[in-house]
C-alpha positions, -999 to 999 in steps of 0.1 A, spaced: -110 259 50 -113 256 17 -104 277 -15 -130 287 -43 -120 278 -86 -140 286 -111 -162 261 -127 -171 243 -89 -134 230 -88 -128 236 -50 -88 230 -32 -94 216 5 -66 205 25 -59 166 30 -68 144 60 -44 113 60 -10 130 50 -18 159 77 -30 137 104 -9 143 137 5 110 149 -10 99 179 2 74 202 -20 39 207 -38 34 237 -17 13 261 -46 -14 264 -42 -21 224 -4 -26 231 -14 -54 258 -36 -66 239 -16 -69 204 11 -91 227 -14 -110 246 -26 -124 214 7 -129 201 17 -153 230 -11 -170 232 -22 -178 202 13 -177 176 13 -170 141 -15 -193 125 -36 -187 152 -40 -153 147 -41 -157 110 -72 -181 121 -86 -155 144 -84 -125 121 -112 -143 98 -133 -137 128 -131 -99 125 -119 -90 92 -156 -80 79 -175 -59 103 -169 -16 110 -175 -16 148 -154 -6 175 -141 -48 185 -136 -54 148 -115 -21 144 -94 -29 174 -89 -65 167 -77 -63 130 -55 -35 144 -42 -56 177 -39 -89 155 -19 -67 120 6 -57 153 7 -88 172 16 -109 138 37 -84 118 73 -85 120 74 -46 131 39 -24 133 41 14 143 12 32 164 -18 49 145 -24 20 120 -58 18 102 -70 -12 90 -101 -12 65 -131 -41 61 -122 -74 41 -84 -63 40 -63 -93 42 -29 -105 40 -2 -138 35 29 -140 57 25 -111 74 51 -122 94 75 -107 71 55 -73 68 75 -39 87 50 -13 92 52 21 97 34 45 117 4 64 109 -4 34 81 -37 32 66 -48 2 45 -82 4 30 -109 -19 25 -103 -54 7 -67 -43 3 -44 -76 -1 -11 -78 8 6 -108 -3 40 -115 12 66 -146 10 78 -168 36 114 -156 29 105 -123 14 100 -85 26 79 -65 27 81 -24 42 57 0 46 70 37 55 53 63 77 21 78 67 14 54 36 -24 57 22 -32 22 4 -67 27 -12 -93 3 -16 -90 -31 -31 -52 -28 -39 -32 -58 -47 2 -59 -31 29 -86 -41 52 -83 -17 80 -104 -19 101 -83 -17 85 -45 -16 96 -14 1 72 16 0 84 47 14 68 73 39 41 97 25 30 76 -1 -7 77 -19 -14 45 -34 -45 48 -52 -81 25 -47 -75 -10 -70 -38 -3 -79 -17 -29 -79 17 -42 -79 34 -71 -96 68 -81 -79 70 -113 -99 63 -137 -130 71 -173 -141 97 -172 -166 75 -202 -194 107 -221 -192 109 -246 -202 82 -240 -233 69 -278 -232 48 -274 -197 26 -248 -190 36 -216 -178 20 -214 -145 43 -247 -137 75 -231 -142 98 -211 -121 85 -178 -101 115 -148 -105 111 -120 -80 120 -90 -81 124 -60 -63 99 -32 -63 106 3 -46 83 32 -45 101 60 -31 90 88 -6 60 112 -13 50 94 -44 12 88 -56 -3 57 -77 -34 71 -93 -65 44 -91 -60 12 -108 -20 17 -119 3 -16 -118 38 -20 -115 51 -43 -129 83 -65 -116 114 -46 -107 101 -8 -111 118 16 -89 92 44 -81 114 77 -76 108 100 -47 76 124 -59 65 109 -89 33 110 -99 15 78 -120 -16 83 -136 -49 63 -131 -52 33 -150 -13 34 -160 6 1 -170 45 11 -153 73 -12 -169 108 4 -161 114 24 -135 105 62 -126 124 93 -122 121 113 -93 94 142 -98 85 133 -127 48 122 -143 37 97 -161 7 81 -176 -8 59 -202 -2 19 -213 25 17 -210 32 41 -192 54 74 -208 69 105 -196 47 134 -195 63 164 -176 80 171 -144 65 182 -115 65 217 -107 49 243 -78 28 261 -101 -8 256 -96 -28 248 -131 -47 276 -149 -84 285 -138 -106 271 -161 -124 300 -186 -157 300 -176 
């Protein structure tokens, strides 16, 4: 059902954050660990290239069974999108009820970690560096956002940059939040629970809970509240 604004605007209710979690047919289960033992890490990694394109039923059960079989920990109900792709996933802990979109990266470390919560929405062609990430459950993370969990620090200055040490740091995006399309987070940004970042956003320090922000960089705006906005005037 669906509620009537003015000018066209119309309220319907959401799909991913109300889905009911449903339990995995046991036959993916069997199959997610009968890939695991017999082909190991980098064969899966190999054999995920064979079904990472296509939108029919094998492909849609294979990235699913080969994201379980290869992650550290991978809940029921996960959605995986065309062209999404990964490094060490190894080191990824995935929540229940997860869906990553199409072309999504996720780029983890050998010694890093990376957690997904419950009922996290990762749009289209995000870029994830996750070192060492933790997103929390009910999260919307918008189509092409990104987030940066590291740079090199140009030292010394007499070689170039991209030859000098990587520092990582933590990124956190708490419960309930949403990433409006094409954000990035930088290094280090703690996310509080509820915030709300604007589309297109640049986010250098961290967050508060609630709260809204928007712009490059990105600045306080207002807090969230529970009243609805004004009806346009016709």
């Amino acid at each position: 059902m669906s509620t009537e604004r003015s000018a066209g605007i119309r309220i319907v209710q959401a799909v991913h954050g109300r889905r009911e979690a449903v339990a995995d047919p046991s036959y993916q289960a069997a199959l997610a660990e009968e890939l695991k033992q017999f082909y190991g890490t980098a064969g899966l990694v190999e054999l995920y290239g064979r079904f990472m394109a296509g939108d029919g039923f094998v492909d849609l059960l294979m990235r699913k069974a080969i994201w379980q079989s290869v992650a550290k920990r991978c809940g029921f109900g996960l959605q995986v999108g065309s062209g999404a792709s990964f490094r060490h996933p190894e080191t990824f802990e995935i929540g229940n009820s997860v869906f990553i979109g199409a072309q999504a990266y996720i780029q983890g470390r050998h010694d890093g970690r990376c957690v997904i919560g419950d009922n996290v929405w990762i749009g289209p062609q995000t870029f994830l560096d996750a070192r060492d990430l933790v997103i929390e459950e009910f999260v919307g993370w918008g189509p092409g956002a990104k987030i940066l969990g590291s740079s090199h620090t140009g030292i010394p200055v007499d070689v170039p940059i991209i030859r000098t040490d990587l520092e990582i740091k933590p990124v956190r995006i708490g419960a309930w939040a949403d990433i409006g399309t094409n954000a990035t987070i930088l290094p280090g940004v703690t996310i509080g629970k509820g915030a709300l970042v604007g589309a297109g956003a640049v986010v250098v320090s961290d967050v508060e809970p609630f709260a809204v922000v928007a712009g490059v960089p990105a600045k306080f705006l207002h807090w969230r509240t529970d009243c609805s906005p004004a009806p346009a005037k016709p």
